[in-house]
One Martini backbone bead per residue (centre of mass of N, CA, C, O) as a GRO file, in nm:
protein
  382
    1UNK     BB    1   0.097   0.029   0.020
    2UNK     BB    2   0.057   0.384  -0.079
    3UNK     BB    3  -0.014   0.596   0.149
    4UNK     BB    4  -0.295   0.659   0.129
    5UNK     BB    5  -0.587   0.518   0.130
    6UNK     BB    6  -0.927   0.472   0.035
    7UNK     BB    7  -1.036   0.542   0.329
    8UNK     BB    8  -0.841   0.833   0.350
    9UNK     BB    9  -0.909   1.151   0.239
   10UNK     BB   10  -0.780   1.462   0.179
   11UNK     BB   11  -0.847   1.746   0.174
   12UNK     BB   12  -0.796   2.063   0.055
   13UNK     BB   13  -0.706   2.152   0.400
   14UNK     BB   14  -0.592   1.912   0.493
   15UNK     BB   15  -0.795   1.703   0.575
   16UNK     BB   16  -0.942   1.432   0.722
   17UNK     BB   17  -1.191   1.288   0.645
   18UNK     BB   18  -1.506   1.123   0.778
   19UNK     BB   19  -1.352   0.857   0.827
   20UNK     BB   20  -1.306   0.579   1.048
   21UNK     BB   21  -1.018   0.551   0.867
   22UNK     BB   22  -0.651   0.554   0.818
   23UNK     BB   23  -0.338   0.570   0.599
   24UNK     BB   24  -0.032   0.578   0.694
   25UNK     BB   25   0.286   0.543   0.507
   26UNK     BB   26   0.609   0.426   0.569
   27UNK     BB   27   0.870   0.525   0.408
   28UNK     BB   28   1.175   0.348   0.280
   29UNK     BB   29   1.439   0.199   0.173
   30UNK     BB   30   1.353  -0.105   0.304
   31UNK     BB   31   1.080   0.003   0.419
   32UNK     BB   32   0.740  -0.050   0.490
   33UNK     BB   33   0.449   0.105   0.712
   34UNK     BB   34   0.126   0.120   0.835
   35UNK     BB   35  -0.095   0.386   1.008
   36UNK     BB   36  -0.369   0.312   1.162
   37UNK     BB   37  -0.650   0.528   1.207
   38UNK     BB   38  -0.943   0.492   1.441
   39UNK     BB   39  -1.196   0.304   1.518
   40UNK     BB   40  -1.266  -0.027   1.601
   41UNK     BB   41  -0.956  -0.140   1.495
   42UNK     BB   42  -0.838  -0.429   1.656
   43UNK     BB   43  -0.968  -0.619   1.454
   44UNK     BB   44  -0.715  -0.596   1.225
   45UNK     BB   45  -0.446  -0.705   1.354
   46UNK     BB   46  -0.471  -1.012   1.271
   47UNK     BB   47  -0.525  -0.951   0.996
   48UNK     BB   48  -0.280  -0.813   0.912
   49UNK     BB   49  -0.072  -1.031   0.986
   50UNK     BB   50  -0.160  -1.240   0.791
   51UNK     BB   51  -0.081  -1.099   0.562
   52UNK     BB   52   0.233  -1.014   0.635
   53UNK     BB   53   0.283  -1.311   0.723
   54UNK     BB   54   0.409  -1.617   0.843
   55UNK     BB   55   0.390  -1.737   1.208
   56UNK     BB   56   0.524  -1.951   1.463
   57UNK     BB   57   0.384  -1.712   1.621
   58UNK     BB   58   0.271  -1.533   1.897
   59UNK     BB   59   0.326  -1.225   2.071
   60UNK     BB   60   0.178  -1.042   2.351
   61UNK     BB   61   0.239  -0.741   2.471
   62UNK     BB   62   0.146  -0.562   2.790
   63UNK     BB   63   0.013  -0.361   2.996
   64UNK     BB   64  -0.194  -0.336   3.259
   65UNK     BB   65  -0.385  -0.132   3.112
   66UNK     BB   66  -0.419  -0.295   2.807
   67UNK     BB   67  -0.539  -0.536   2.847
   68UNK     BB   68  -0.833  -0.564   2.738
   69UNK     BB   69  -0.687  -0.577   2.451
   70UNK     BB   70  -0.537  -0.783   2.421
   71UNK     BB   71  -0.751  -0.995   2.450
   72UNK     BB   72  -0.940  -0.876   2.198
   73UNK     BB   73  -0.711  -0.991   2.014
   74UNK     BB   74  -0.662  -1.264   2.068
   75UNK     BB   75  -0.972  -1.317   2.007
   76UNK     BB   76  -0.930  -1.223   1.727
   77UNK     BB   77  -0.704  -1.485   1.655
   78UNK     BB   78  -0.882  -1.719   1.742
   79UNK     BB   79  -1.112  -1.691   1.531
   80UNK     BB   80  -0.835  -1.755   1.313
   81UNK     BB   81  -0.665  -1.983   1.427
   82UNK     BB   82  -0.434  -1.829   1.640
   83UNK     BB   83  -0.174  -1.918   1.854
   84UNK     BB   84  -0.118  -1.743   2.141
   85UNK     BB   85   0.071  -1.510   2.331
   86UNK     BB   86   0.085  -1.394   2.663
   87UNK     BB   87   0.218  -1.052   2.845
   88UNK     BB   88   0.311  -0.877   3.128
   89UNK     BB   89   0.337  -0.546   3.232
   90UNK     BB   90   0.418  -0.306   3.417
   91UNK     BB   91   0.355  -0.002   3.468
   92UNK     BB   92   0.587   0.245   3.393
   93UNK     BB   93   0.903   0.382   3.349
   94UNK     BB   94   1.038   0.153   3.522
   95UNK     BB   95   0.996  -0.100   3.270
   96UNK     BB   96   1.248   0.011   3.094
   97UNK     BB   97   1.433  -0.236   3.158
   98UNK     BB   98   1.649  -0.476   3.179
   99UNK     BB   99   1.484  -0.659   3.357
  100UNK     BB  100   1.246  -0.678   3.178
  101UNK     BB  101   1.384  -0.780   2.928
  102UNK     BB  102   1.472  -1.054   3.041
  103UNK     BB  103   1.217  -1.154   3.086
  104UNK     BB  104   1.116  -1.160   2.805
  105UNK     BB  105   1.333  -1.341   2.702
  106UNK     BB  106   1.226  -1.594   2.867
  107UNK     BB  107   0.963  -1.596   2.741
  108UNK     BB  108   1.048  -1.671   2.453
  109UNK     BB  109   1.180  -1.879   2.509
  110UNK     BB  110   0.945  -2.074   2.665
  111UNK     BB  111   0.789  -2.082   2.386
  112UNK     BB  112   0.962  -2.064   2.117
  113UNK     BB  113   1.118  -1.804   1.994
  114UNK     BB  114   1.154  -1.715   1.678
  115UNK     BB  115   1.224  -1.594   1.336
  116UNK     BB  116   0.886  -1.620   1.319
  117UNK     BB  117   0.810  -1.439   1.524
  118UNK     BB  118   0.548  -1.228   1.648
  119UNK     BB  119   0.527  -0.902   1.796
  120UNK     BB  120   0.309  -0.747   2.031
  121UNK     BB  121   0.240  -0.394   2.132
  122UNK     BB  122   0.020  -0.301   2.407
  123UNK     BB  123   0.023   0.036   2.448
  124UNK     BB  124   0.215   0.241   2.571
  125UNK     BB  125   0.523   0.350   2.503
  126UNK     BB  126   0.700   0.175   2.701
  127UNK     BB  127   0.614  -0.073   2.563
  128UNK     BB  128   0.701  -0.032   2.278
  129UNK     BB  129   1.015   0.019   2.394
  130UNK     BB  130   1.070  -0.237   2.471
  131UNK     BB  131   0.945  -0.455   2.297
  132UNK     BB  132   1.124  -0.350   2.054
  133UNK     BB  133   1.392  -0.407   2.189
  134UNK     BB  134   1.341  -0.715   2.197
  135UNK     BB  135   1.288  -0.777   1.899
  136UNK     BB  136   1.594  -0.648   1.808
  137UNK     BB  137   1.743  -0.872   1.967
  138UNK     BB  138   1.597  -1.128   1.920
  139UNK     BB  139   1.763  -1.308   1.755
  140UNK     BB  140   1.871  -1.026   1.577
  141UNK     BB  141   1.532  -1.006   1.489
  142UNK     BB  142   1.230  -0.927   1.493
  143UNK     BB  143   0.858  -0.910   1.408
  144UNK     BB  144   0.662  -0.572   1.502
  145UNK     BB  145   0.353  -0.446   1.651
  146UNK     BB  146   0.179  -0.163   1.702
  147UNK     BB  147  -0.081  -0.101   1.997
  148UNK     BB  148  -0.154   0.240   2.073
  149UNK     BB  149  -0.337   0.340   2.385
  150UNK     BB  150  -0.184   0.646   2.400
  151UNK     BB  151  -0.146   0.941   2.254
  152UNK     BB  152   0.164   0.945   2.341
  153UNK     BB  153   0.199   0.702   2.107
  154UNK     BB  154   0.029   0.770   1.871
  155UNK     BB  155   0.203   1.066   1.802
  156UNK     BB  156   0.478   0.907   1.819
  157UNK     BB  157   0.620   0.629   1.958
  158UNK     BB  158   0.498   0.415   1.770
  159UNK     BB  159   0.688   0.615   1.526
  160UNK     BB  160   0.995   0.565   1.394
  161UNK     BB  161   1.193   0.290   1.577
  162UNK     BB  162   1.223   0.342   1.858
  163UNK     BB  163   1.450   0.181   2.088
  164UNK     BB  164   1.417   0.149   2.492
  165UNK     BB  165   1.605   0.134   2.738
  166UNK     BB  166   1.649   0.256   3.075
  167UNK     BB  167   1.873   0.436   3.322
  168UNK     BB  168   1.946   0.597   3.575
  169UNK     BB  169   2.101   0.817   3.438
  170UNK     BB  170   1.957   0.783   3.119
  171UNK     BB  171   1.731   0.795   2.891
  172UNK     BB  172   1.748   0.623   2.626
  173UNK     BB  173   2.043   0.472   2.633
  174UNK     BB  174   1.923   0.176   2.528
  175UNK     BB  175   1.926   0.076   2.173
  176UNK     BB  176   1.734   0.085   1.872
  177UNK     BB  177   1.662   0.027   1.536
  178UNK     BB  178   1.296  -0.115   1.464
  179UNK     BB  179   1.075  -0.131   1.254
  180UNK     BB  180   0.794  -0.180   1.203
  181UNK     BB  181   0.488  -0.370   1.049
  182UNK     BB  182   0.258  -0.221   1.232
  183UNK     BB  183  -0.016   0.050   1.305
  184UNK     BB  184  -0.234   0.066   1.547
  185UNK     BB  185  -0.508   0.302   1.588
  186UNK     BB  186  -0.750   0.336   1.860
  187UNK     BB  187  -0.975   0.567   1.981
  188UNK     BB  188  -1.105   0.391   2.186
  189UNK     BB  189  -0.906   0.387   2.431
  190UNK     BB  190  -0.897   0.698   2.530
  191UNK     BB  191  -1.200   0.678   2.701
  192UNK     BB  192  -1.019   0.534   2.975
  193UNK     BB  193  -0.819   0.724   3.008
  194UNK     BB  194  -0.645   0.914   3.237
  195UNK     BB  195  -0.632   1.235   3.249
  196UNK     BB  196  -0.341   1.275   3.310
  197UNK     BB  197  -0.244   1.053   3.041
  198UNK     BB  198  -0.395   1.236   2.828
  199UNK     BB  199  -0.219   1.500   2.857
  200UNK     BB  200   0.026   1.393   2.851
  201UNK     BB  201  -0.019   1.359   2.495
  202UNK     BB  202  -0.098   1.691   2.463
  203UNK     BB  203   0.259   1.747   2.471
  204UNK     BB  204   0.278   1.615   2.156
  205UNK     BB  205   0.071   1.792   2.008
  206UNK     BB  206   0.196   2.037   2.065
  207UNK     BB  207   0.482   1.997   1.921
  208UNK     BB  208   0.352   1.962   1.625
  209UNK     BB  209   0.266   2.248   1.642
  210UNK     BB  210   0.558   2.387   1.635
  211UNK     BB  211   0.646   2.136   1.416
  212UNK     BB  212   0.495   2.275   1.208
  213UNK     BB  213   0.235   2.509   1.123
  214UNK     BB  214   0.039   2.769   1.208
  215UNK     BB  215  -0.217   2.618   1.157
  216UNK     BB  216  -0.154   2.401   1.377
  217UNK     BB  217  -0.192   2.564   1.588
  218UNK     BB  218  -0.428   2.704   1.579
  219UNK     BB  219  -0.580   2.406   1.608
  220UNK     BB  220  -0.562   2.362   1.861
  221UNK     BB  221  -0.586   2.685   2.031
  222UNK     BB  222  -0.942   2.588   1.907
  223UNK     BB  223  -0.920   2.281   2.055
  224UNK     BB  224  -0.978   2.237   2.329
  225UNK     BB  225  -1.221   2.160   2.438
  226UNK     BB  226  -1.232   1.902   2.269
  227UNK     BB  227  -0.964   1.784   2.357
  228UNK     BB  228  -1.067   1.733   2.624
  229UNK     BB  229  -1.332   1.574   2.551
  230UNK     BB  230  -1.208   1.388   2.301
  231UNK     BB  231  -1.309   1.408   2.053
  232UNK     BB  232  -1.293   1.199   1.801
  233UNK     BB  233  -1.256   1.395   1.505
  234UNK     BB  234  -1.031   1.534   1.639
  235UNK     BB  235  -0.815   1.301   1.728
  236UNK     BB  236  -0.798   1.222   1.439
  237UNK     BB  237  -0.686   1.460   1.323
  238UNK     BB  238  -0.423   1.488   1.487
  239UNK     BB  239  -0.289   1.230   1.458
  240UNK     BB  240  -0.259   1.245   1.175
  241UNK     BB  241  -0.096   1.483   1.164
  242UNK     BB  242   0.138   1.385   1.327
  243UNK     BB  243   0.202   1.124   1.162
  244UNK     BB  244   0.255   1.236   0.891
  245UNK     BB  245   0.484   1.413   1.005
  246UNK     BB  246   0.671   1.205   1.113
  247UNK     BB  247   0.736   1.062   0.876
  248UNK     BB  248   0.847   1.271   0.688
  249UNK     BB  249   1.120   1.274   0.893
  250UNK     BB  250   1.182   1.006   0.881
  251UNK     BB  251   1.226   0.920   0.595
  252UNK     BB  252   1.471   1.151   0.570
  253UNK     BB  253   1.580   1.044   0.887
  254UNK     BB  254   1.586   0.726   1.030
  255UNK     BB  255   1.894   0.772   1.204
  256UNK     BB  256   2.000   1.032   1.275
  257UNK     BB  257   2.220   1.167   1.062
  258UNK     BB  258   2.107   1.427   1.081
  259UNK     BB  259   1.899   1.674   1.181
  260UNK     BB  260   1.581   1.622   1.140
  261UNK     BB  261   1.492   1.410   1.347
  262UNK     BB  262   1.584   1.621   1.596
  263UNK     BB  263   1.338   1.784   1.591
  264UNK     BB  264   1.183   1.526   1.776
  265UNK     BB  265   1.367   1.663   2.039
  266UNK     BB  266   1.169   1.892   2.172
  267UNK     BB  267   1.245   1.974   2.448
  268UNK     BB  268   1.380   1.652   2.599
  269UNK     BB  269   1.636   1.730   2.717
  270UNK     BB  270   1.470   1.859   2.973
  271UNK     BB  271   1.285   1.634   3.012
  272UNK     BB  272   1.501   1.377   3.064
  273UNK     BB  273   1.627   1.514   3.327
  274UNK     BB  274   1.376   1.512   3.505
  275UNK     BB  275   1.269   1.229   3.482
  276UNK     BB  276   1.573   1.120   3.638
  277UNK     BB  277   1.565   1.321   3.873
  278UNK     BB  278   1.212   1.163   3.967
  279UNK     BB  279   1.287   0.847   3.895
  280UNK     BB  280   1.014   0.798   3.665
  281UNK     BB  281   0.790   0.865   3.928
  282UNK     BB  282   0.638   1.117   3.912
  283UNK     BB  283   0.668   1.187   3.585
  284UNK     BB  284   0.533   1.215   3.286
  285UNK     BB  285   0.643   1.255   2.971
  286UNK     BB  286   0.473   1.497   2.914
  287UNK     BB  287   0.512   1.682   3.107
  288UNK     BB  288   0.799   1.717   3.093
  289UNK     BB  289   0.765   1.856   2.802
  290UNK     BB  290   0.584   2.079   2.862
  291UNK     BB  291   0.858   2.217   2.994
  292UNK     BB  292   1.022   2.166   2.816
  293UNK     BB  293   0.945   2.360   2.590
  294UNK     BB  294   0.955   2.614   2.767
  295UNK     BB  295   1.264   2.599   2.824
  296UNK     BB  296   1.349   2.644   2.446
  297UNK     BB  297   1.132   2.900   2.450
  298UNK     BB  298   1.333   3.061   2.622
  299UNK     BB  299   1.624   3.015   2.492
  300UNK     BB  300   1.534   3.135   2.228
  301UNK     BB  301   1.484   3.425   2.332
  302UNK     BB  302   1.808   3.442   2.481
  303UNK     BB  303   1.872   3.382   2.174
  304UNK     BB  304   1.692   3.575   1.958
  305UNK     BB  305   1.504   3.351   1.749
  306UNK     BB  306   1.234   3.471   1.911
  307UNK     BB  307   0.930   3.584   2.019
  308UNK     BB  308   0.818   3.589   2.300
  309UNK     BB  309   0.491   3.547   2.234
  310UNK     BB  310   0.557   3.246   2.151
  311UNK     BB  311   0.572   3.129   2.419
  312UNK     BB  312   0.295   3.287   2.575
  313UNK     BB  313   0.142   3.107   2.387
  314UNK     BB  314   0.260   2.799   2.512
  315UNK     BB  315   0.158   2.868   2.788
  316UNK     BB  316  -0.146   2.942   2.774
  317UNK     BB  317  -0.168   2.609   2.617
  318UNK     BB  318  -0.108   2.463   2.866
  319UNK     BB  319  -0.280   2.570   3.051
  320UNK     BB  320  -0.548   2.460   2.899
  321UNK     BB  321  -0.438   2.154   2.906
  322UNK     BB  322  -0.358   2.110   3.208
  323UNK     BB  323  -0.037   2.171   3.203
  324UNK     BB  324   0.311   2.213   3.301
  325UNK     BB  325   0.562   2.451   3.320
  326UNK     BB  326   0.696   2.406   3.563
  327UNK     BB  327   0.885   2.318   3.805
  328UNK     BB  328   0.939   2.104   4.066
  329UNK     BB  329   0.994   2.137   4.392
  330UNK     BB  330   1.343   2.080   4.435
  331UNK     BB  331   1.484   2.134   4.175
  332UNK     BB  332   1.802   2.113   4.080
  333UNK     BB  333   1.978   2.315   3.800
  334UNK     BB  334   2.247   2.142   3.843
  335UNK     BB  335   2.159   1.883   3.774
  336UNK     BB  336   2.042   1.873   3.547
  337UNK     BB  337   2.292   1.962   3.358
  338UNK     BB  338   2.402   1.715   3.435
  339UNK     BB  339   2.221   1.524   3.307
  340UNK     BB  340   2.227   1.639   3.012
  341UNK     BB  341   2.516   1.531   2.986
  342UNK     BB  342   2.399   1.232   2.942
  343UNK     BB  343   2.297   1.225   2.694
  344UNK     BB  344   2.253   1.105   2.377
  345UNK     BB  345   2.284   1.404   2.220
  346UNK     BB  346   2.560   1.443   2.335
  347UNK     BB  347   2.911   1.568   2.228
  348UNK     BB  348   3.162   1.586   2.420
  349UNK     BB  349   3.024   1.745   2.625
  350UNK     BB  350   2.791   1.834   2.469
  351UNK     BB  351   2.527   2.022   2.413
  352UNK     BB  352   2.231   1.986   2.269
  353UNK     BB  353   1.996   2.217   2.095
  354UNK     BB  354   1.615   2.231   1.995
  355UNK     BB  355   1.525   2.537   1.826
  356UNK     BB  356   1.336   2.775   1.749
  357UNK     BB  357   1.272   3.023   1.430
  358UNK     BB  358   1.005   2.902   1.337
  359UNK     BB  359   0.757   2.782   1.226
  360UNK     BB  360   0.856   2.510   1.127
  361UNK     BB  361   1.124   2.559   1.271
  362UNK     BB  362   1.481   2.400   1.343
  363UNK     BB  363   1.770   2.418   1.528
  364UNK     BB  364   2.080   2.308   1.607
  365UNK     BB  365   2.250   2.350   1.939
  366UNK     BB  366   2.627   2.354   2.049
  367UNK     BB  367   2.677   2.683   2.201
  368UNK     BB  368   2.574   2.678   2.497
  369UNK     BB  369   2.543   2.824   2.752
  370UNK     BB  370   2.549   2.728   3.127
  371UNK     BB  371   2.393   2.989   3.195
  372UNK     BB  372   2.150   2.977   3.029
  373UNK     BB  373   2.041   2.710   3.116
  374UNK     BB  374   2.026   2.842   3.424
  375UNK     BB  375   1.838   3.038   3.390
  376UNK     BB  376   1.598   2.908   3.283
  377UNK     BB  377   1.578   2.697   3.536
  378UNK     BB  378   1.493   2.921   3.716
  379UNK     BB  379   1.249   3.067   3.557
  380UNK     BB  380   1.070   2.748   3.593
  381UNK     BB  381   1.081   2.774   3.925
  382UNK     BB  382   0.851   3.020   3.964
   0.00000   0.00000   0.00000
């Protein structure tokens, strides 16, 4: 299949007509696959995988928070006369960790899972990049399914290869490219996420809308009532619009050897620094992005690359959504700064910063003095 399917085609004003089903495919120079976004679309993920491939087995992983779609997936490949297995990961970036992929790789070693087996990951990102890193590494490498159930696996974390998990140290320290070979995202999962990790999602869809064009940041701060409310056809229409973007930038560099792939960590230096500060169990990775952006483009204004007008309008915009701008309370930015250079995009011990030069435009840059970030981590203390 190749672009869009005939199930769901862009209008003149590039939206997604409102048809149940959209089908974005990522092209690579060796491989591509769809990203199928719709309702009620999980029974697909079996009739998919059946096409795609004969299988010696399928293995399931999910998080405890996603089992009922497991459950649900399972039941329709067991109509479909296929034997499943099934295991689950407790939830929480805390599961990231090689002692849970070691439990992963005995479990497949237990049930027999050879270059033949296909492993679905189904749950929120945490899953996706575990589950990623075990496919990648199992055997020299198994074909993957992503199945994300939380807004931030739809709009980011589940398209693009990227497998990793965590050390105490630093965030997605330890990792691999690994492009599933399918994505299905249902957004009737999204009716039972609980809101705090719903909104958290909604800090990766405001920045697709900075690495957008000025109509989607528009779009989206015009757009808030509906997407606090969940609205299906708004749901619908962000996700497929940051997919594609994000497609069309992993197309251009999929292993990140260019600068393009990295407009893709805005904000994300200060984010994953503070998720490691805070032992990745007191914030979800959308808040700390939340916050990430705004010391971002705080940092961009004070290297006068940005107009400050449009900082005060992305902090607006993160508390109608009601999203963290701030650092927590005890939070040390000499430590941050301190975590940031373990960081995997630092470079001999310097800093890489993502920061934009006007909508839809980012540069990176590695010549950050560190007064100017400790300036601005205490300036989000406040």
């Amino acid at each position: 299949m190749v672009g869009r399917s005939s199930e769901s085609k862009p209008d003149d004003t590039g939206d997604v007509e409102q048809t149940p089903l959209y089908r974005e495919c990522v092209h690579l120079p060796h491989h591509r696959y769809d990203v199928i976004i719709g309702t009620d679309c999980l029974n697909l993920v079996p009739q998919e995988w059946q096409r795609l491939g004969h299988w010696s087995r399928v293995v399931v992983v999910a998080d405890k928070q996603a089992e009922r779609y497991a459950a649900r997936i399972v039941e329709y490949a067991s109509h479909a006369g296929a034997v499943v297995e099934c295991t689950t990961v407790p939830p929480g970036e805390i599961s990231k960790s090689l002692a849970e992929a070691e439990r992963l790789y005995d479990f497949l070693i237990a049930v027999g899972a050879d270059r033949r087996t296909l492993l679905v990951a189904v749950g929120g990102g945490m899953v996706g990049d575990l589950a990623g890193f075990v496919a990648a590494t199992y055997v020299r490498g198994i074909s993957w399914i992503v199945v994300p159930t939380t807004l931030l696996a739809m709009v980011d974390s589940a398209v693009g290869g990227k497998v990793a998990i965590n050390r105490p140290q630093a965030k997605n320290i330890v990792g691999a490219f690994h492009q599933p070979i399918l994505v299905v995202a249902d957004t009737d999962t999204l009716a039972t996420l609980p809101d705090r990790e719903y909104r958290s999602g909604l800090a990766e869809v405001v920045k697709y809308g900075l690495l957008g064009d000025r109509t989607l940041f528009e779009r989206i701060e015009a757009s808030v009532p509906a997407l606090l409310g969940r609205q299906p056809d708004v749901l619908r229409q962000v996700i497929a619009r940051s997919v594609a973007l994000k497609a069309r930038i992993v197309e251009a560099d999929e292993r990140e050897l260019s600068h393009l792939r990295e407009a893709l960590n805005l904000g994300h230096t200060f984010a994953h620094a503070l998720e490691a500060d805070r032992g990745y169990r007191e914030w979800l990775h959308g808040e700390a992005v939340a916050v990430g952006l705004v010391c971002a483009l705080r940092l961009a204004c004070r290297r006068g690359l940005i107009e400050s007008a449009l900082c005060q309008r992305l902090i607006s915009l993160l508390q109608a959504l009601h999203l963290p701008v701030r650092l927590p309370l005890g939070c040390d930015p000499g430590e941050l700064l301190g975590l940031m250079r373990r960081d995997k995009k630092a470079r001999a011990g310097r800093l890489r910063f993502v920061l934009p030069v006007a909508f839809g435009q980012v540069q990176v840059f590695d010549d950050v003095p560190d007064e100017d970030v400790l300036a601005v981590l205490h300036e989000a203390l406040q």
